[in-house]
N, C-alpha and C positions, 0 to 999 in steps of 0.2 A: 877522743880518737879523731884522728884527720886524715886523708889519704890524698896523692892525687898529683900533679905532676912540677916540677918546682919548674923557674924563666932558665935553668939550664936544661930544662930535657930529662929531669932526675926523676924517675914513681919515687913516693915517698910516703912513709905514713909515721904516726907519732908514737910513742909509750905514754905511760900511766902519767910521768913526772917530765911529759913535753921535749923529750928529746928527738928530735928528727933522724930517722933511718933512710940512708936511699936504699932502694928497693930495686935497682935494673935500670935501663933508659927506655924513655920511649922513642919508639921508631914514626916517623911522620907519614902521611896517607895509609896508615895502618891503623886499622880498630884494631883495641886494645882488650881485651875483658876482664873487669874484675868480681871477685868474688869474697865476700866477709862471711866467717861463719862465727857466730856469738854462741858461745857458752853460754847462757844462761841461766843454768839447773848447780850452779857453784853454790849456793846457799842454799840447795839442800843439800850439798854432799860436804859441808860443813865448812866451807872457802870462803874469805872476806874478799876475792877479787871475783868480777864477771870481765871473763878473757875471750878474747877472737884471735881465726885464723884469718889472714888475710894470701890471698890467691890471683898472683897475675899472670894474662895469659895462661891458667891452668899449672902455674907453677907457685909452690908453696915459698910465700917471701917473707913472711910471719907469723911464726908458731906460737901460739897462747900467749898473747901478749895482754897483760893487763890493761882493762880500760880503765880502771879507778885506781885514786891513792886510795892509804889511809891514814887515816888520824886518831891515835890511840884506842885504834884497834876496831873503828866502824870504818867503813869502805865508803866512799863518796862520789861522787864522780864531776871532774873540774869541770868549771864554765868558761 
């Protein structure tokens, strides 16, 4: 998982399989805020992903987005 702002101005954060999402722009002399919230109780409620929300500004930009692949059916998480 990677978040954070690209050289055009773009919020931005990744999926499971590294594809770039923008996310909003940011606005310059402005703090910005974010907020990740991690699922991580997926493997007890029988899930091969552990998933986050991710929160800019207080506005929801990504809904349970997988942090891990998997590969024939274990869940890993890329380097």
């Amino acid at each position: 998982m990677q978040t954070g702002i690209d050289k055009e101005g773009n919020f931005f954060y990744t999926t499971a399989n590294n594809t770039t999402v923008k996310a909003g722009r940011f606005t310059p002399e402005k703090w910005h805020r974010f907020r990740v919230e991690f699922d991580m109780a997926a493997f007890q409620r029988g899930q091969d992903y552990v998933r986050y929300n991710l929160y800019i500004d207080d506005e929801l930009v990504a809904d349970y987005v997988p942090m891990q692949r998997s590969r024939s059916g274990v869940a890993y998480s890329p380097v």
